[in-house]
C-alpha positions as CSV (number, residue, x, y, z in Angstrom):
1,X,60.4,105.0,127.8
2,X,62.3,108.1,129.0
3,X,66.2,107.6,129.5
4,X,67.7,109.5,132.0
5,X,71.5,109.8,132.9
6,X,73.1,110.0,136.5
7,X,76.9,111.5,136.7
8,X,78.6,110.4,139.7
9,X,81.3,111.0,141.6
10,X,82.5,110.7,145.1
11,X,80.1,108.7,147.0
12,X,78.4,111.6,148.5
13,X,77.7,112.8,144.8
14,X,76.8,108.8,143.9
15,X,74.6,108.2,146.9
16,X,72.9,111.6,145.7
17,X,72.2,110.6,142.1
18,X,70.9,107.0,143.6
19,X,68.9,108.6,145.8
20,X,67.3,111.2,143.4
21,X,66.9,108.2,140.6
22,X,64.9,106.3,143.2
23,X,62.0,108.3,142.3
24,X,62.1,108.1,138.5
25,X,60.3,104.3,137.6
26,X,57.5,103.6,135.2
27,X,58.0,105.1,132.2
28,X,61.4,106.1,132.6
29,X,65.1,104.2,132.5
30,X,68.0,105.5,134.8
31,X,71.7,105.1,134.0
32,X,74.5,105.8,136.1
33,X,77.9,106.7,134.7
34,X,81.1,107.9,137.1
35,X,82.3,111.3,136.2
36,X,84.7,111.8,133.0
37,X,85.5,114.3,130.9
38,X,86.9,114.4,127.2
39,X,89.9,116.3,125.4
40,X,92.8,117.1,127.6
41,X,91.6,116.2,130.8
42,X,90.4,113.0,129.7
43,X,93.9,112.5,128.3
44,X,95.3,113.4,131.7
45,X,92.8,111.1,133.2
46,X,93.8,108.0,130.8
47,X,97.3,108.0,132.2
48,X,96.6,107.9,136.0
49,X,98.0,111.6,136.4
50,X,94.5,112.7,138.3
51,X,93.9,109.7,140.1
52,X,93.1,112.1,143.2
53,X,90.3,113.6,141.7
54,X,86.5,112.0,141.6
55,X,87.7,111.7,137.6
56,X,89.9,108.4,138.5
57,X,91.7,106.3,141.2
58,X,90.0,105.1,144.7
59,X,87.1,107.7,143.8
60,X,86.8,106.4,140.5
61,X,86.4,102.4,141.6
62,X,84.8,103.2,145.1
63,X,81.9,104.8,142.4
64,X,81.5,101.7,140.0
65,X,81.8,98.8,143.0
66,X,78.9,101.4,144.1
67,X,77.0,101.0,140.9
68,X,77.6,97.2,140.1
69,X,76.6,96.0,143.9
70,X,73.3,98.3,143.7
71,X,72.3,96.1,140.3
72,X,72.5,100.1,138.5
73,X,72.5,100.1,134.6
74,X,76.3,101.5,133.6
75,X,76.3,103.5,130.4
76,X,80.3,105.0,130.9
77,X,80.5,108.6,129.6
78,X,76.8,108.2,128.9
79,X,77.5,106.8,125.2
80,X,75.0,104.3,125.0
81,X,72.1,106.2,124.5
82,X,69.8,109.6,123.5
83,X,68.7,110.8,126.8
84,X,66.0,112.6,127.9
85,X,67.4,114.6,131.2
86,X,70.7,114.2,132.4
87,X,71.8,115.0,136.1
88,X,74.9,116.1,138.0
89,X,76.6,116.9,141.0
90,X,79.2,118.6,139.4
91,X,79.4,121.3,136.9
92,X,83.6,122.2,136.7
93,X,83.5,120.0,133.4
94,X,80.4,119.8,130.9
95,X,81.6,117.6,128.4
96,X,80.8,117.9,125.3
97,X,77.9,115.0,124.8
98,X,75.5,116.7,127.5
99,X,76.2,120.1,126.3
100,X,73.0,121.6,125.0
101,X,71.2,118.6,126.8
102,X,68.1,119.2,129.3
103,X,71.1,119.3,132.5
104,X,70.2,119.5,136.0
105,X,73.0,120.3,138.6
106,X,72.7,119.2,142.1
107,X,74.8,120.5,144.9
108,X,76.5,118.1,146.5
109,X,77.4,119.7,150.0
110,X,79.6,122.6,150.6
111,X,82.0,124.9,148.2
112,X,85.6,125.8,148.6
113,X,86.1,129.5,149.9
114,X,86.6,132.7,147.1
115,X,90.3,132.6,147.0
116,X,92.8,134.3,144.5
117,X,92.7,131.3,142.4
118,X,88.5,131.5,142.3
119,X,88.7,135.1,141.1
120,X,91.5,134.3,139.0
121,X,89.6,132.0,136.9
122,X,86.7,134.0,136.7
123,X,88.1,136.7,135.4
124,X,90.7,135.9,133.2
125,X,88.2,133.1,131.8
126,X,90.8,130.0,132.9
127,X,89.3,126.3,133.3
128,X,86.7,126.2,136.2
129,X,88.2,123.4,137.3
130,X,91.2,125.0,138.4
131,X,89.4,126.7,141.2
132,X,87.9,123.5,142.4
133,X,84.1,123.8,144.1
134,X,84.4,127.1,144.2
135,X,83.2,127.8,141.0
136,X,80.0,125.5,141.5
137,X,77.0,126.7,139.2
138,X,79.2,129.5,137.3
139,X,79.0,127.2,133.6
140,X,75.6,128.3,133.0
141,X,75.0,125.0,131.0
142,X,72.2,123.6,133.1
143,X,68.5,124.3,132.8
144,X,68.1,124.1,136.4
145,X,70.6,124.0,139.7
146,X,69.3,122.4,142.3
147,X,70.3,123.7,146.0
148,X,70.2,123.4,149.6
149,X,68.5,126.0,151.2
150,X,67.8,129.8,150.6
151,X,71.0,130.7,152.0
152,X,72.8,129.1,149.4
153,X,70.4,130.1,146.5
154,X,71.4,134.2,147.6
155,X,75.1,132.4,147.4
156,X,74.9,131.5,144.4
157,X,73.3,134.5,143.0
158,X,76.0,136.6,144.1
159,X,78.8,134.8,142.3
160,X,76.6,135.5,139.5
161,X,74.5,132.4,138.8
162,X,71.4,132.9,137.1
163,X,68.0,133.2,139.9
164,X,65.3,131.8,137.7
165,X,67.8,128.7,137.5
166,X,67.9,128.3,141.1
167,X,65.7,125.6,142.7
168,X,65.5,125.7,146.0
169,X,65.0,121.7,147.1
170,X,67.7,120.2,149.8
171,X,69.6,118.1,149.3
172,X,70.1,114.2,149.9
173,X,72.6,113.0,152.4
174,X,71.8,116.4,154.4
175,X,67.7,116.8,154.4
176,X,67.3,114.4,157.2
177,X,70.1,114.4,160.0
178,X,67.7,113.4,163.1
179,X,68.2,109.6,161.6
180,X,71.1,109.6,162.7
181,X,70.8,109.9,166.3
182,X,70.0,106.4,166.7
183,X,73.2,104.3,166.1
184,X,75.7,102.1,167.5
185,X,78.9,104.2,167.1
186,X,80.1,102.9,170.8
187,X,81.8,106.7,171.9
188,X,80.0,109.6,173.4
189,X,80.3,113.1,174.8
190,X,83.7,114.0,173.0
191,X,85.6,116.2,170.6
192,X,85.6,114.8,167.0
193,X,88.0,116.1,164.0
194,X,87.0,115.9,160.3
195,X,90.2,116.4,158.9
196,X,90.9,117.3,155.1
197,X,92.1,116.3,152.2
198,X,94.2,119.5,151.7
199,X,97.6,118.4,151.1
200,X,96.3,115.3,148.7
201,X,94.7,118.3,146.6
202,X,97.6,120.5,146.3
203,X,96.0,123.1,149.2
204,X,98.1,124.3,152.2
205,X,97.4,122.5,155.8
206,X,99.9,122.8,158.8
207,X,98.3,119.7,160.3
208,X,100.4,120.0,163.3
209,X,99.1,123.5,164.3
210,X,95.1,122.4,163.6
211,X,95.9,119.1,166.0
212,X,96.9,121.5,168.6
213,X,94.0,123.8,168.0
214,X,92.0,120.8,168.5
215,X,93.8,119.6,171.7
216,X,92.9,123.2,173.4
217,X,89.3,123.0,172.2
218,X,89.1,119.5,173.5
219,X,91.0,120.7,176.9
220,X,91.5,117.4,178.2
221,X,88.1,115.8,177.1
222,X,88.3,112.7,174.8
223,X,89.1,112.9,171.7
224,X,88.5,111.4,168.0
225,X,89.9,112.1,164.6
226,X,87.7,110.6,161.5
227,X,90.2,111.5,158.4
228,X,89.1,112.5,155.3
229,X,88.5,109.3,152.5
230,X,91.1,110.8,150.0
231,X,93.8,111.0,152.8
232,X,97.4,110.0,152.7
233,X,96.3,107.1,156.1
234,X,99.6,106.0,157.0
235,X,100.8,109.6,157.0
236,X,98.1,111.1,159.3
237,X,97.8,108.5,161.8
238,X,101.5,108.9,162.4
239,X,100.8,112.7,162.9
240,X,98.4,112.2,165.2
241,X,100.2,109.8,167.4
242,X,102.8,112.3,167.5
243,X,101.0,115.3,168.5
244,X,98.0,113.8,170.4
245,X,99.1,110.2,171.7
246,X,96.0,109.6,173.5
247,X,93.6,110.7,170.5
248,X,91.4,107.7,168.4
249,X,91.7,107.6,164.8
250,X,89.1,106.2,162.2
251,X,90.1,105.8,158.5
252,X,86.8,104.3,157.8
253,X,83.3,104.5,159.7
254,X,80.1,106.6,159.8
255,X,80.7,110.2,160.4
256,X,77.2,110.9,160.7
257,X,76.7,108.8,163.4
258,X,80.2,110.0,164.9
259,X,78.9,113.7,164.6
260,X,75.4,113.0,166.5
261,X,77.7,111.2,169.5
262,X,80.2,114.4,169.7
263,X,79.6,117.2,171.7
264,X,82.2,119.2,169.6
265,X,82.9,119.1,165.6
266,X,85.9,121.0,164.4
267,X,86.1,120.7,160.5
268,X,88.0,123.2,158.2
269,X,85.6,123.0,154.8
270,X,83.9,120.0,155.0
271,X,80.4,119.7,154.1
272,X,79.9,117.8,157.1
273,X,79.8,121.1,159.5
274,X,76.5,121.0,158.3
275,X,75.5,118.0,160.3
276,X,76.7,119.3,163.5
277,X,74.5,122.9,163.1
278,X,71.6,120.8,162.3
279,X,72.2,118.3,164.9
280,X,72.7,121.7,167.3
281,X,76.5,120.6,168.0
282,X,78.7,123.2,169.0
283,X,81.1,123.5,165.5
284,X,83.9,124.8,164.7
285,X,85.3,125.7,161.0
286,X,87.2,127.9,158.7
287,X,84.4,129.0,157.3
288,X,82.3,132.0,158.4
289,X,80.1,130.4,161.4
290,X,76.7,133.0,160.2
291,X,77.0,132.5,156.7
292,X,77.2,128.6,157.6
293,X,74.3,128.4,159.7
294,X,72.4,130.4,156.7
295,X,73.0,128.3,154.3
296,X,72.6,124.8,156.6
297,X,70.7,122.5,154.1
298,X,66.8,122.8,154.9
299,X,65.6,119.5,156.8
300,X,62.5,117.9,155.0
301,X,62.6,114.2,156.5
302,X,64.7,113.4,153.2
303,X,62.2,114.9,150.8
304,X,65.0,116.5,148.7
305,X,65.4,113.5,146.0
306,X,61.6,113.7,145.3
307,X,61.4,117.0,144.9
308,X,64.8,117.1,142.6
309,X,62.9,114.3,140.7
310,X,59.9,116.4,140.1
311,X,62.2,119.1,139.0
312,X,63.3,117.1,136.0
313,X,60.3,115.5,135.1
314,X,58.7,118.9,135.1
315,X,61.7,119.9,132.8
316,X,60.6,117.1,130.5
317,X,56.7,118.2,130.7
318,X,58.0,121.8,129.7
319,X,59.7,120.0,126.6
320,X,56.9,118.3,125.5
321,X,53.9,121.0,125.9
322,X,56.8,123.1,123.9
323,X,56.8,120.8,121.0
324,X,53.1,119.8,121.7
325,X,52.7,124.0,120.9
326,X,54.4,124.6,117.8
327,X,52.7,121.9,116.0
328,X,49.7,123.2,117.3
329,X,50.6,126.9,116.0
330,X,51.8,124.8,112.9
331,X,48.8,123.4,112.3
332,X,46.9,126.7,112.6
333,X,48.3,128.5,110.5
334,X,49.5,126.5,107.5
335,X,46.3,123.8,107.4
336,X,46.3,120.7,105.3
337,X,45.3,121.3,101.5
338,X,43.2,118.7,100.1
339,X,42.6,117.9,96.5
């Protein structure tokens, strides 16, 4: 039986590794672990100092309540076992027990801009991690990177990620958006707000300037606010009510379904803009509208976990026709002697 290990995350990176995992049965074993890392980080991590990172806090339990209601086998920090194939969503820390492991990094959704702090750490050789998402891909310690559509793959390649690395496959969560179009989400025919995490991750957000952006986009229309999972609650619902009394507010909720209800989506860099283009939503971000609809994941009726599956189990093949081929060659040329 073939062991392979899944590194979570958020739940969009947990829901991917579930998903992908869903095709591996029969002679193989899946194990989930959240994300972790070792050495300093890990220290950091043991004394609640990055509890808003995917590494610990909410993220951290949301991930194992995940893993323990789904009936998934836990192996934390992927200890418990040799694997196989290992997968991830997330490549800013490699630690050391899958380094030089058959690793296979999925992208999870979008990636922070190319800001000073991006080219900082690529050039000066600083912790990836320090540049968040933006660095995606740029550790080189995977056999393969799995990605969302062609647009991304020329992305990639131009940060300088290796092209015969690059798989081009979709990605769960974003393959298969018409599903959603269906729901009960009671609202319709409004403007809806993804807000950010911004300020919870140390980034600059004058909140009160994008909730008047919003307002003039809106122009009168209804309009809802979903707020980001990692946000300060208390803090942004009082902003809101401040600046835009007559707004709705969701903490919780599907945004996919809210997003195929909206007419509108204004986001900054969330990954969900990607829903809205799909869904042909009129969208608003801080990214680049062009480059977005580029690289808008590739819809393939949610075929991207398979085919991310066959990835690895082809990486696996590869291994074994390998070892299969030098003991051929062995055998060839340095036969048995009998006496």
């Amino acid at each position: 039986m073939k062991k392979v290990l899944f590194i979570c995350g958020s739940m969009n990176q947990t829901t991917i590794m579930h998903s992908i995992s869903r095709h591996y049965c029969g002679d193989y074993v899946c194990f989930f672990t959240p994300y972790y890392a070792d050495g300093f980080i890990d220290f950091l991590t043991k004394r609640n100092l990055l509890n808003f990172t995917i590494l610990s806090g909410k993220f951290r339990i949301n991930t194992e309540n995940y893993l323990k209601k789904n009936n998934l086998k836990i192996d934390y920090k992927g200890t418990g076992n040799k694997y196989d194939l290992i997968y991830t969503c997330s490549d800013l820390i490699v630690p050391r027990n899958i380094k030089n492991q058959k690793l296979i990094l999925v992208q999870e959704g979008m990636t922070d801009p190319e800001n000073f702090m991006y080219y900082t750490v690529k050039y000066l050789g600083l912790p990836r991690y320090l540049a968040s998402t933006a660095t995606t891909g740029l550790s080189h310690e995977y056999d393969y990177f799995c990605v969302a559509s062609e647009g991304y793959r020329d992305h990639f390649i131009k940060k300088g990620v290796n092209p015969d690395k690059i798989k081009v496959t979709g990605i769960p969560n974003f393959d298969n958006v018409k599903q959603f179009i269906y729901n009960d989400f009671p609202h319709k025919n409004y403007v809806l707000v993804a807000t950010s995490d911004a300020r919870e991750t140390f980034k600059y957000e004058n909140r009160k300037k994008n909730i008047e952006f919003a307002l003039r986009i809106a122009n009168g229309r209804q309009i809802i606010f979903k707020l980001h999972p990692n946000e300060k609650f208390d803090r942004a619902v009082k902003e809101i009510s401040k600046y835009a009394p007559k707004a709705t507010v969701y903490t919780d909720g599907k945004i996919e379904h809210m997003i195929a209800n909206c007419d509108i989506l204004i986001t900054q860099y969330s990954s969900v803009v990607y829903i809205g283009i799909a869904l042909r939503k009129k969208v608003y971000s801080n990214f680049d509208l062009a480059s977005l609809y580029r690289m808008t994941p590739i819809q393939n009726n949610g075929r991207s976990a398979e085919k991310i599956a066959n990835v690895g189990k082809e990486l696996m093949a590869c291994e074994k026709y390998e070892y299969e081929s030098e003991l051929n060659q062995f055998t060839i040329n340095k036969p048995l002697r009998i006496n």
